[in-house]
C-alpha positions as CSV (number, residue, x, y, z in Angstrom):
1,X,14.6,98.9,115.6
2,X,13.4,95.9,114.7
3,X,9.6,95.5,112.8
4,X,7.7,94.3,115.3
5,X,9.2,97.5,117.6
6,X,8.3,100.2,114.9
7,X,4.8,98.8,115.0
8,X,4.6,98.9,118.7
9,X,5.7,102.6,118.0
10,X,3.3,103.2,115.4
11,X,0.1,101.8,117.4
12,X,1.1,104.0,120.3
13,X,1.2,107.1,117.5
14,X,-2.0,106.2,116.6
15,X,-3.6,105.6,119.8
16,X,-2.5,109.7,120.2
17,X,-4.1,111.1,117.0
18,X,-0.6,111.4,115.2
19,X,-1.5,110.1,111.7
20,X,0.9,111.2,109.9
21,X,3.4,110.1,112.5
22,X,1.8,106.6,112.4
23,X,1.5,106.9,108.7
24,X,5.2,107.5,108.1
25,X,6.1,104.6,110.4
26,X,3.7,101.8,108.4
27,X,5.4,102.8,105.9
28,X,8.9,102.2,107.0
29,X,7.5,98.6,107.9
30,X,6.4,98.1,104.4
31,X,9.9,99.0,102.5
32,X,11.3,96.6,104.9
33,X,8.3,93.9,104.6
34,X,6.0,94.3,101.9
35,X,3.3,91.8,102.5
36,X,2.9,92.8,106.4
37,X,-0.7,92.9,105.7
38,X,-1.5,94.4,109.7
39,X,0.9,97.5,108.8
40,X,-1.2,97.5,105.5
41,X,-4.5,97.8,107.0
42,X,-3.3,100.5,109.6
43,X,-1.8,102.6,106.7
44,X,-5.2,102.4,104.9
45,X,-7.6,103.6,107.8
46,X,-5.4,106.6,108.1
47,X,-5.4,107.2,105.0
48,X,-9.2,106.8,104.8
49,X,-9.4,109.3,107.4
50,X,-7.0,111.7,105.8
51,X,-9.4,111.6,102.9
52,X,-6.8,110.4,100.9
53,X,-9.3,107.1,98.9
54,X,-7.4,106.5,96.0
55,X,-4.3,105.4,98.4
56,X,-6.2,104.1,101.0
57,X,-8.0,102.0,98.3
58,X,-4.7,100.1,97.3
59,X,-3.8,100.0,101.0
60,X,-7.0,97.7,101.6
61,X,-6.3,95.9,98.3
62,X,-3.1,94.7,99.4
63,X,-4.3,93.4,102.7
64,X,-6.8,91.5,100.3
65,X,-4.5,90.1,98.2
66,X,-1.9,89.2,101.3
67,X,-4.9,87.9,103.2
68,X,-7.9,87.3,101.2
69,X,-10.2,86.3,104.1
70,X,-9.5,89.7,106.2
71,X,-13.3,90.7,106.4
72,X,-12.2,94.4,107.6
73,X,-9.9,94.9,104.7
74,X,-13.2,93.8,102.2
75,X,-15.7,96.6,104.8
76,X,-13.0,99.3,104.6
77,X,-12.3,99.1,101.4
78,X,-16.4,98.7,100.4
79,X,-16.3,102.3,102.7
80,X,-13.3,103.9,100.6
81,X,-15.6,103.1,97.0
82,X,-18.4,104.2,99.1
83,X,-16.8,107.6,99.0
84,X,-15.5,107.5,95.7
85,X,-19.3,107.0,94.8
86,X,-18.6,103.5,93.5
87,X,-21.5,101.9,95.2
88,X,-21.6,99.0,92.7
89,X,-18.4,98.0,94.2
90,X,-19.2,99.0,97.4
91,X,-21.8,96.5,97.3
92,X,-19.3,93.4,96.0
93,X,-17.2,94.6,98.6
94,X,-19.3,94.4,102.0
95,X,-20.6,91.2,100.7
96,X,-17.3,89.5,100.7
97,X,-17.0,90.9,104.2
98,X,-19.7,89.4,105.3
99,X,-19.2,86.3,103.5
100,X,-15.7,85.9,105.6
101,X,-17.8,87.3,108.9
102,X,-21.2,86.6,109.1
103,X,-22.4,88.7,111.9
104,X,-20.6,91.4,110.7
105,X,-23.3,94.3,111.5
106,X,-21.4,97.6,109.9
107,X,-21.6,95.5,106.4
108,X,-24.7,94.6,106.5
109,X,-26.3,97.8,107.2
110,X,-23.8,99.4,104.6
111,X,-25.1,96.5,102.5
112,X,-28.6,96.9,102.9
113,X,-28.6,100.8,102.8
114,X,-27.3,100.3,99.4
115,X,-30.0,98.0,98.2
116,X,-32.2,100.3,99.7
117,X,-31.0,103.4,97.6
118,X,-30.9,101.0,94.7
119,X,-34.9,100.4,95.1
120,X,-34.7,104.3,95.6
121,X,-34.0,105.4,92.9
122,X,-36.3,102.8,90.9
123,X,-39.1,104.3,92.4
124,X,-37.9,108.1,91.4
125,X,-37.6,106.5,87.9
126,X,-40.9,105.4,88.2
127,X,-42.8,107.8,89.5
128,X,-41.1,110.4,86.9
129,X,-42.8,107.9,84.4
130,X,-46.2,108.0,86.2
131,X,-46.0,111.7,86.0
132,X,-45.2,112.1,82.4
133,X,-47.8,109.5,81.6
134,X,-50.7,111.1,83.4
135,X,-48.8,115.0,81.6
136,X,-48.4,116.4,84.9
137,X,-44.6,117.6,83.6
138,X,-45.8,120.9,82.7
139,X,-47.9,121.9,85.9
140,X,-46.8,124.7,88.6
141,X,-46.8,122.0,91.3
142,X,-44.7,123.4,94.2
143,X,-43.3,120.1,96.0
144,X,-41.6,120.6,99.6
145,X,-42.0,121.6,103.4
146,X,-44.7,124.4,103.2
147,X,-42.2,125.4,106.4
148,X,-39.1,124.8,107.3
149,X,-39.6,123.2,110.2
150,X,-42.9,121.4,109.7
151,X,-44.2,120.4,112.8
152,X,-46.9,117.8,113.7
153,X,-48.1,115.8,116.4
154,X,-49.5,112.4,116.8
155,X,-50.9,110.8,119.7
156,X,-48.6,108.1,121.3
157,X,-49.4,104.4,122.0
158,X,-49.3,103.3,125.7
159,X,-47.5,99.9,124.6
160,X,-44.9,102.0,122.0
161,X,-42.3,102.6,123.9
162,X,-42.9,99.2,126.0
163,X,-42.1,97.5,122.0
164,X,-39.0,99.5,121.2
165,X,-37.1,98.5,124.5
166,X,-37.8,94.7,123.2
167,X,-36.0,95.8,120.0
168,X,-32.4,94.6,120.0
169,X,-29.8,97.7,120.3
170,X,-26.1,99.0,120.5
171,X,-24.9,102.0,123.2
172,X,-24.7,104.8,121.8
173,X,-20.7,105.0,121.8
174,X,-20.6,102.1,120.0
175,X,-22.1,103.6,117.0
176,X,-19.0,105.5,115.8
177,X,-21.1,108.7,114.6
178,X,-22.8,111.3,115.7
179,X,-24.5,109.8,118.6
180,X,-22.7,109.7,122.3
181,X,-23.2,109.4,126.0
182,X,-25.0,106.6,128.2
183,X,-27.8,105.7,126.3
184,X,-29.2,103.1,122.8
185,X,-29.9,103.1,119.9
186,X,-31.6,100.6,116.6
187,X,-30.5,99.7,113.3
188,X,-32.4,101.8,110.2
189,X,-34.5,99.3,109.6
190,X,-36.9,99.9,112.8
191,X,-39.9,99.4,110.3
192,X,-38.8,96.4,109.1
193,X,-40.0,94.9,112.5
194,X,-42.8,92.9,112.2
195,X,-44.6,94.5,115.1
196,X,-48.0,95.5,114.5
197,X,-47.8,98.8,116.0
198,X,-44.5,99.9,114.9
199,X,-46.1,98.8,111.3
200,X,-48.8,101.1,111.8
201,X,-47.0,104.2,113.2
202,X,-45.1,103.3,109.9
203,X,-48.5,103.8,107.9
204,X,-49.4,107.3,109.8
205,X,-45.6,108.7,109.4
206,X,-45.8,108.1,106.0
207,X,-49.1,109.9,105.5
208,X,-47.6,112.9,107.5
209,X,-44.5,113.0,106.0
210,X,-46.4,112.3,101.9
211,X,-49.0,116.0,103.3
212,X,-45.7,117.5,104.9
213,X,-43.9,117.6,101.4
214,X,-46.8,117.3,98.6
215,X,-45.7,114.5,97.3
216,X,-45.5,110.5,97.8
217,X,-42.2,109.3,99.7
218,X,-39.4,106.8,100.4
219,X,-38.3,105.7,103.5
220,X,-34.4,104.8,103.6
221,X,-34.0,104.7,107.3
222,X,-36.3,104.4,110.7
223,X,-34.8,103.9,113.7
224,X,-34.9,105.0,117.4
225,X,-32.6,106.5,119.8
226,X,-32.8,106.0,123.8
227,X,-31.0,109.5,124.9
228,X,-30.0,109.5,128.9
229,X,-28.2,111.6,130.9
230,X,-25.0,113.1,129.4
231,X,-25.9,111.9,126.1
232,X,-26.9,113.6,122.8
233,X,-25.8,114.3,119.1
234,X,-23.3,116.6,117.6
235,X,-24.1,119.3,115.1
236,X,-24.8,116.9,111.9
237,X,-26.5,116.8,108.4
238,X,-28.7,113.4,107.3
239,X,-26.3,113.5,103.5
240,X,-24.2,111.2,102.1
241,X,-22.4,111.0,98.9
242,X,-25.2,108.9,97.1
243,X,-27.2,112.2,97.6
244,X,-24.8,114.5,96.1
245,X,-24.0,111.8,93.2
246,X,-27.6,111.1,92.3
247,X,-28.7,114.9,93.2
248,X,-31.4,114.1,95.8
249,X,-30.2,116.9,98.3
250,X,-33.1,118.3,97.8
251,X,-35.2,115.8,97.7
252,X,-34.3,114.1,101.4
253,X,-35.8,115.2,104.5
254,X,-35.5,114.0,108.2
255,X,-38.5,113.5,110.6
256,X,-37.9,112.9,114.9
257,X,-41.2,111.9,116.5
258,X,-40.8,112.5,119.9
259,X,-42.4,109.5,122.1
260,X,-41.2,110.5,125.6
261,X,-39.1,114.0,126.0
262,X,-38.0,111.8,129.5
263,X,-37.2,115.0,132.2
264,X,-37.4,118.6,131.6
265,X,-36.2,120.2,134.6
266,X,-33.1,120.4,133.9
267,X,-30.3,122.5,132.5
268,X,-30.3,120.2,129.2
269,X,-33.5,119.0,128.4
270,X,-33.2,118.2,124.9
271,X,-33.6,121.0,123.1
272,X,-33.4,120.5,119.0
273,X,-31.4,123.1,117.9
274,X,-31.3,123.6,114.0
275,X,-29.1,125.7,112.3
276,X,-28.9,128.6,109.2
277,X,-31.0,129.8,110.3
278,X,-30.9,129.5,114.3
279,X,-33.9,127.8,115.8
280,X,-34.9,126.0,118.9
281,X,-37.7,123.9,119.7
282,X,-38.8,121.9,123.1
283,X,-41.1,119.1,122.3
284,X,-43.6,117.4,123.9
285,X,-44.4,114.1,124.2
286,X,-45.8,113.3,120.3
287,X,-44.0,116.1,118.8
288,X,-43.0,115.4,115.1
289,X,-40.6,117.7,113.6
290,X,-39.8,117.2,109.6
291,X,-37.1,119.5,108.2
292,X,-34.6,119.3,105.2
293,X,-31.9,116.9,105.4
294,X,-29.3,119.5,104.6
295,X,-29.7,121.5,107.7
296,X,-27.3,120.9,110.5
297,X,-28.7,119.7,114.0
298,X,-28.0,118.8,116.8
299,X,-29.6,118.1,120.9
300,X,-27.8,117.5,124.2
301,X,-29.9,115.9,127.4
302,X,-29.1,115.6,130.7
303,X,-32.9,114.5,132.5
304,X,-33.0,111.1,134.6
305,X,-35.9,110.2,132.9
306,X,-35.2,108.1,129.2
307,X,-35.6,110.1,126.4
308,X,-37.0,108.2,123.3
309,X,-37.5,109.2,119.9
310,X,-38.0,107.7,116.7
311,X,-35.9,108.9,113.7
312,X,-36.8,108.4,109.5
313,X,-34.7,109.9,106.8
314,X,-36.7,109.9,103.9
315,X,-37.1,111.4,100.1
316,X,-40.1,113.0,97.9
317,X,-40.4,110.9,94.8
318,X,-41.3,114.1,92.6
């Protein structure tokens, strides 16, 4: 078989799930043609998603160095030292990608959520400085969810949900996570909108979610999700590896405000389900629910009426 055969082989592989199938056939190509960097760059995202980093990471490298202006190969490889908790390189990495493809949007949320956790993590430093300064180090000061869930309500603006639709936004397919089905979604940087009413359901979140945990807070993602019928999200957790690095599992929460629960006559109607222990809860329109970012989740909805919801992952600073 000639090259260009095995890779028509080893696409069709892939296309079925086989990756070690497909992995073993890159790597025939590359004995034969070492700087075939397409057979490169396929060998790495398998490997990625074998969990294998440290040989995915040399994967992506040589694409790099066979093709230096491959944005992809500079994003997956920013994603592999994402995983290897090498943020700082992470960060080099996503901005090369961007610098070869400007409108790339994976890298620049990947980019900006790790500028966010940088000023993260400046503001824990800071406020364990505030607190040592003002000698509250040695008082019994219980900090977290007086329940688990905490839930809340706040009264909805008519002209809310009229704002978010404005709000540019992917399907959620296209968003390669959790999310599915016929319906939309933001970026996590809904509150970086300008909008005067998104800024001040900004203000009151943060005051419910500061009284929900006793203590002041960070906000590293806000966004909102448009769930229609046949759409929902799979069991999940809001944690990352910068939470397990830094130790901030227990420090990260996750709020859903609930602007419209769209229709509830149904067989689906959006239940939150949240897990160890088993709980379910049917909100109403306004419904805020705050829970710890370690506990797995999920909903499923199947009304003909929109379902919209705004979501914030945030952290207790103390």
């Amino acid at each position: 078989m000639t090259v260009d055969q095995i890779m028509q082989q080893a696409r069709l592989v892939l296309n079925e799930g086989k990756l070690e199938e497909a992995k073993i056939l890159f790597q025939n190509i590359l004995q034969v043609q070492p700087t075939h960097y397409k057979a490169h760059i396929n060998l790495g995202a398998i490997l990625l998603k074998l969990g294998k980093l440290d040989e995915a990471e040399i994967s992506f490298k040589k694409v790099i160095e066979f093709k230096p202006e491959f944005a992809v190969a500079h994003y997956n490889l920013g994603v592999t030292q994402e995983k290897l908790s090498r943020f700082n390189e992470a960060e080099i990495s996503y901005k090369k990608a961007i610098e070869f493809k400007t409108d790339y949007v994976e890298a620049h949320n990947n980019l900006n959520m790790i500028i966010r956790q940088n000023r993260l993590l400046l503001n824990i430093e800071q406020a364990k400085k505030s607190k040592k300064k003002i000698n509250l180090s040695n008082l019994d000061i219980d900090i977290g969810l007086t329940t688990n869930p905490f839930i809340s309500k706040r009264k909805v603006e008519t002209d809310l949900i009229d704002e978010l639709y404005k709000i540019n936004s992917v399907e959620l397919d296209k968003t390669r996570d959790i999310r599915y089905g016929n319906g939309r979604c933001s970026d996590y940087e809904l509150f970086e909108n300008n909008s005067s009413i998104l800024q001040t359901v900004e203000k009151d979140l943060t005051y419910i979610m500061s009284q929900a945990v006793k203590s002041d807070i960070y906000i590293i993602e806000s966004f909102f999700n448009i769930l229609r019928a046949g759409s929902g999200l799979t069991s999940h957790k809001h944690l990352n590896n910068f939470d397990k690095t830094h130790n901030l599992i227990n420090k990260k929460y996750s709020l859903t405000y609930y602007l419209s629960v769209g229709d509830q006559n149904c067989s689906k109607p959006g239940i939150l389900k949240l897990y160890d222990p088993d709980e379910e809860i049917l909100p109403s329109d306004g419904t805020i629910v705050i829970f710890p970012a370690d506990r797995n989740h999920s909903a499923t909805y199947g009304g003909k009426i929109d379902r919209v919801m705004i979501g914030v992952n945030f952290y207790s600073l103390t």
